[in-house]
MARFIBA-339602 format. One line per field, with one value per atom (N, C-alpha, C, O): residue number from 0; y, x, z; atom name. Coordinates in Angstrom, 3 decimals, m for minus. Each point is the difference from the previous one (the first is absolute). Layout:
// residues N
pos c(NUM | ...) .
Y c(Y | ...) .
X c(X | ...) .
Z c(Z | ...) .
site c(CA | ...) .
// end
This chain:
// residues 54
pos c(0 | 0 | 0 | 0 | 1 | 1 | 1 | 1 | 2 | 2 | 2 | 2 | 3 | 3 | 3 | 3 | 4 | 4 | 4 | 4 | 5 | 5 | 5 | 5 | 6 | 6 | 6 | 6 | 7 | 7 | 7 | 7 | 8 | 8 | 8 | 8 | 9 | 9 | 9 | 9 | 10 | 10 | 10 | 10 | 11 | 11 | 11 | 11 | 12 | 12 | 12 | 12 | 13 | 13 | 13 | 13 | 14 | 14 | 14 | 14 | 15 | 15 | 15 | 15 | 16 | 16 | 16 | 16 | 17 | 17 | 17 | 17 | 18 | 18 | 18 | 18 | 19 | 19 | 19 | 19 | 20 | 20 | 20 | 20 | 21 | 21 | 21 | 21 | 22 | 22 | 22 | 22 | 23 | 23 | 23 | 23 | 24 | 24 | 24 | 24 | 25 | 25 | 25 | 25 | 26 | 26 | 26 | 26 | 27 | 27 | 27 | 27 | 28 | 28 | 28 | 28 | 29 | 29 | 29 | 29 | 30 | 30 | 30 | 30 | 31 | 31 | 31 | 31 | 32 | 32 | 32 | 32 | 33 | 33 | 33 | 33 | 34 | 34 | 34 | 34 | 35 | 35 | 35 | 35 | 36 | 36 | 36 | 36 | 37 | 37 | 37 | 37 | 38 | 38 | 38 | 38 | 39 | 39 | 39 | 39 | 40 | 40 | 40 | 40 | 41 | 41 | 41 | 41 | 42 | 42 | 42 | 42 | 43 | 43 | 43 | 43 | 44 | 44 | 44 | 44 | 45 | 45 | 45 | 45 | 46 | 46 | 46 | 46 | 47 | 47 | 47 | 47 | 48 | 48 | 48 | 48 | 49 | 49 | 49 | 49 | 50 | 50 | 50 | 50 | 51 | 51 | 51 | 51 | 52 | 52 | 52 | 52 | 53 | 53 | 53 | 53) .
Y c(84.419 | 1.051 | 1.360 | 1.059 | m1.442 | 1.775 | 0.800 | 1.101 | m2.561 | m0.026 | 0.656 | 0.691 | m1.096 | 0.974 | 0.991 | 0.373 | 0.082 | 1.239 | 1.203 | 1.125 | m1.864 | 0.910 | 0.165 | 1.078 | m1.879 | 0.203 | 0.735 | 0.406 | m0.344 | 0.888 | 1.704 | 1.038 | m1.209 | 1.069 | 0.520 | 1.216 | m1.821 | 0.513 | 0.368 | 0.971 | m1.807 | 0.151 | 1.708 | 0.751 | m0.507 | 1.260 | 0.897 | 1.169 | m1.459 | 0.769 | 0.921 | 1.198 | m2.148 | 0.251 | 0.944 | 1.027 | m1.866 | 0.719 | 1.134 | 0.705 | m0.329 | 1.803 | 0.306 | 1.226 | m1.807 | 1.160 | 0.436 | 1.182 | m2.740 | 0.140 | 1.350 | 0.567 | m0.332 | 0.645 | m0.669 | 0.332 | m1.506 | m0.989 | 0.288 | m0.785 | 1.815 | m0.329 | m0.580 | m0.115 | m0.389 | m0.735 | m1.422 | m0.557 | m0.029 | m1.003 | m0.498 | m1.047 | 2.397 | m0.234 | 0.385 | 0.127 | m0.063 | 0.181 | m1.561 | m0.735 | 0.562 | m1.527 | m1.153 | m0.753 | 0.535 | m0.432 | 0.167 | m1.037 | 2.324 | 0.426 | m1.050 | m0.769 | 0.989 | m0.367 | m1.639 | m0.392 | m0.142 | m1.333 | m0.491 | m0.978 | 1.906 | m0.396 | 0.150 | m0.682 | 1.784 | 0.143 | m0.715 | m0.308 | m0.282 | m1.625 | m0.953 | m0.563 | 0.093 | m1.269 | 0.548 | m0.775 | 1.605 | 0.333 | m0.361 | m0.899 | 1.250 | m0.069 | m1.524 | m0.491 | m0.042 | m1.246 | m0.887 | m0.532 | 0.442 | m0.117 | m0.150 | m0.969 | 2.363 | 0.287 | m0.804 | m0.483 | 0.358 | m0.632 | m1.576 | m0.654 | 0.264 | m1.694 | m0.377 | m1.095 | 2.382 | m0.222 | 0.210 | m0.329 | 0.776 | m0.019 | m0.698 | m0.093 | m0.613 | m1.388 | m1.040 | m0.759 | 0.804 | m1.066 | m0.462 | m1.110 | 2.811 | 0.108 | m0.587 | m0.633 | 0.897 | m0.484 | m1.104 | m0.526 | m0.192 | m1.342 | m1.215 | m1.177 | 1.735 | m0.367 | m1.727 | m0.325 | m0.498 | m1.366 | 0.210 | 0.940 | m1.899 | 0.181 | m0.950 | m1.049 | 1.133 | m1.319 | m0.353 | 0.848 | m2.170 | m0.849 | 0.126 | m0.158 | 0.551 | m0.481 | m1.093 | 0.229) .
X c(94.234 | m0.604 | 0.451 | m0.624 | 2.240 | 0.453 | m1.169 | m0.344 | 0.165 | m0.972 | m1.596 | m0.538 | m0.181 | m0.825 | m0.104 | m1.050 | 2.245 | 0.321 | m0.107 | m0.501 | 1.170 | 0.266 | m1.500 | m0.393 | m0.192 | m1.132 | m1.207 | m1.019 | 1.434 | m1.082 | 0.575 | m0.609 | 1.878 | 0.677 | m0.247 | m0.189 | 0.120 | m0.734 | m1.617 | m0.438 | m0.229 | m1.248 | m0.283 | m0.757 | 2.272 | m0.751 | 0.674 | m0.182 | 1.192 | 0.260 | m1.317 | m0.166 | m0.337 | m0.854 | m1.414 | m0.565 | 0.354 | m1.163 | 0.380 | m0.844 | 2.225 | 0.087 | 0.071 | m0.070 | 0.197 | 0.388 | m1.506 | m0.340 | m0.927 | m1.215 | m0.872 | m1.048 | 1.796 | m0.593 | m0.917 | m1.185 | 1.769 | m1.015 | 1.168 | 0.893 | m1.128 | 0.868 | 0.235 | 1.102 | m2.637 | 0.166 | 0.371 | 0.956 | m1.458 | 0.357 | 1.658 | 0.532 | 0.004 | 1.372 | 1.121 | 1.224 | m1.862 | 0.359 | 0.122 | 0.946 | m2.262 | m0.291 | 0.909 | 0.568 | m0.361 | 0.937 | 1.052 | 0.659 | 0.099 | 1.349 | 0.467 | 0.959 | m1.732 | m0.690 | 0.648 | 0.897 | m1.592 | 0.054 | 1.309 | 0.571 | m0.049 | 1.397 | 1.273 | 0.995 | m1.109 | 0.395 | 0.463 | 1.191 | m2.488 | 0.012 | 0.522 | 0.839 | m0.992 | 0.418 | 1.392 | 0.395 | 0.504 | 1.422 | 0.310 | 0.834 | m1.173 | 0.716 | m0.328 | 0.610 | m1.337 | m0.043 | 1.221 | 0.932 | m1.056 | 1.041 | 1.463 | 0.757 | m0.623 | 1.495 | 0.081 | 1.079 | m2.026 | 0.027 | 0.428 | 0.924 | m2.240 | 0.350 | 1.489 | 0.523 | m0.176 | 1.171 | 1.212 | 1.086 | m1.192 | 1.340 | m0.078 | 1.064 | m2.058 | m0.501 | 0.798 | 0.808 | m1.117 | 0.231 | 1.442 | 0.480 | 0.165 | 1.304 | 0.929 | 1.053 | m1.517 | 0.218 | m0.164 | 1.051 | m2.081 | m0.440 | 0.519 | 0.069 | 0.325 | m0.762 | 1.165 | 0.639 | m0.721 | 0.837 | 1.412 | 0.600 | 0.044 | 1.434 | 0.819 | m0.230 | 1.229 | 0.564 | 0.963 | 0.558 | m0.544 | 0.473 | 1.206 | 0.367 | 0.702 | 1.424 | 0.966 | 1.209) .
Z c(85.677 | 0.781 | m0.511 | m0.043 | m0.447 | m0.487 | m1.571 | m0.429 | 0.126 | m1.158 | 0.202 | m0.866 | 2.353 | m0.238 | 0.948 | 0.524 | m0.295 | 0.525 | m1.130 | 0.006 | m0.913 | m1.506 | m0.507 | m0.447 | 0.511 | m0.698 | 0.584 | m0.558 | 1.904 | 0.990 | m0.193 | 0.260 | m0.764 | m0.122 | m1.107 | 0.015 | m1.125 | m1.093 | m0.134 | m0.617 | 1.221 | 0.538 | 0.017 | m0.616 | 2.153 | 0.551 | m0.670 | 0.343 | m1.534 | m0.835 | m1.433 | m0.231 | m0.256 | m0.793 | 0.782 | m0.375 | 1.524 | 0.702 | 0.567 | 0.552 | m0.596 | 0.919 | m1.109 | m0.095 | m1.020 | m1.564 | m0.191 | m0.060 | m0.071 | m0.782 | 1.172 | m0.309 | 1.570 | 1.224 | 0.599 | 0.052 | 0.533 | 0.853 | 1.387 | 0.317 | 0.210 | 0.990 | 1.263 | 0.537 | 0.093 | 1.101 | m0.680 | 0.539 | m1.470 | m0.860 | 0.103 | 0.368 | m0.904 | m0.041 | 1.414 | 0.028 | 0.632 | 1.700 | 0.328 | 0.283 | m0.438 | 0.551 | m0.617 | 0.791 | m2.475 | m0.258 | 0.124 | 0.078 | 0.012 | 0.429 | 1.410 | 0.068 | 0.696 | 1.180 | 0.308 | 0.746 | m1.469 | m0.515 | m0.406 | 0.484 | m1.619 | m0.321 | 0.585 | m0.246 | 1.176 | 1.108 | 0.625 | 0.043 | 0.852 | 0.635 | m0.576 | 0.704 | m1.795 | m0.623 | m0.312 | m0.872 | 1.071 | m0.730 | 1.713 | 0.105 | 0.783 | 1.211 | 0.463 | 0.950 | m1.475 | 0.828 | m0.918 | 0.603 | m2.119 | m0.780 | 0.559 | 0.048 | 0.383 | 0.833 | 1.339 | 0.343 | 0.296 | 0.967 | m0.155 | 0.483 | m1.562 | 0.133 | m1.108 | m0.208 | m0.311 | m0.704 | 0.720 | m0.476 | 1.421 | 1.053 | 0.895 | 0.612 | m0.127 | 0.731 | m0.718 | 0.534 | m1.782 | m1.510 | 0.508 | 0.231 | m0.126 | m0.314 | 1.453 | m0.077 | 0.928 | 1.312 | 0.386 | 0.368 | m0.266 | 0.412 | m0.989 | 0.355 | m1.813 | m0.953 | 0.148 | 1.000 | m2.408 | 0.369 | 0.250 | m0.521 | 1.414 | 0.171 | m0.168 | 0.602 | m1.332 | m0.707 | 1.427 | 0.697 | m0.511 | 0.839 | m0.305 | m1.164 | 2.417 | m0.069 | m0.181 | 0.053) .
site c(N | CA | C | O | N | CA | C | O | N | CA | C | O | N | CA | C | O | N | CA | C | O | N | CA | C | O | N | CA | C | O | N | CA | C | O | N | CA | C | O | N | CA | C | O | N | CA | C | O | N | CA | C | O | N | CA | C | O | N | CA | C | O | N | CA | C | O | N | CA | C | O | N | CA | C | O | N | CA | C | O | N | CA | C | O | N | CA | C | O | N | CA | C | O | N | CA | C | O | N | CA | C | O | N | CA | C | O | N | CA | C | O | N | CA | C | O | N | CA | C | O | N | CA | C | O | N | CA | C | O | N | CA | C | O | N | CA | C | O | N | CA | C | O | N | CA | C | O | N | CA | C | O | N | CA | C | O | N | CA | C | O | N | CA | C | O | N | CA | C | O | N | CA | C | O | N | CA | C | O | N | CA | C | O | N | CA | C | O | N | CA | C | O | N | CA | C | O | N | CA | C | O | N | CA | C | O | N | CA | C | O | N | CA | C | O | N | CA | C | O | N | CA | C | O | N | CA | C | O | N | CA | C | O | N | CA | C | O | N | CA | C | O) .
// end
């Protein structure tokens, strides 16, 4: 998921350069989202995640 966070991020990199700028809102947008859900299910991961038996 951190994977196409990056790539939505590059997305809205190229499109605010070429001046597509609702374009690159919308992807920003996007990558945004997918970096926070990332963090989310990665500290879920980290919390819940397996627990070695005593």
């Amino acid at each position: 998921m951190l994977y196409w966070a990056a790539v939505f991020f590059v997305i809205a990199l190229v499109a605010a350069v070429l001046g597509f700028g609702g374009m690159a809102a919308g992807a920003a947008g996007i990558a945004k989202i997918l970096f926070f859900v990332f963090l989310v299910l990665g500290a879920l991961s980290l919390i819940f995640g397996r627990r070695v038996p005593a």
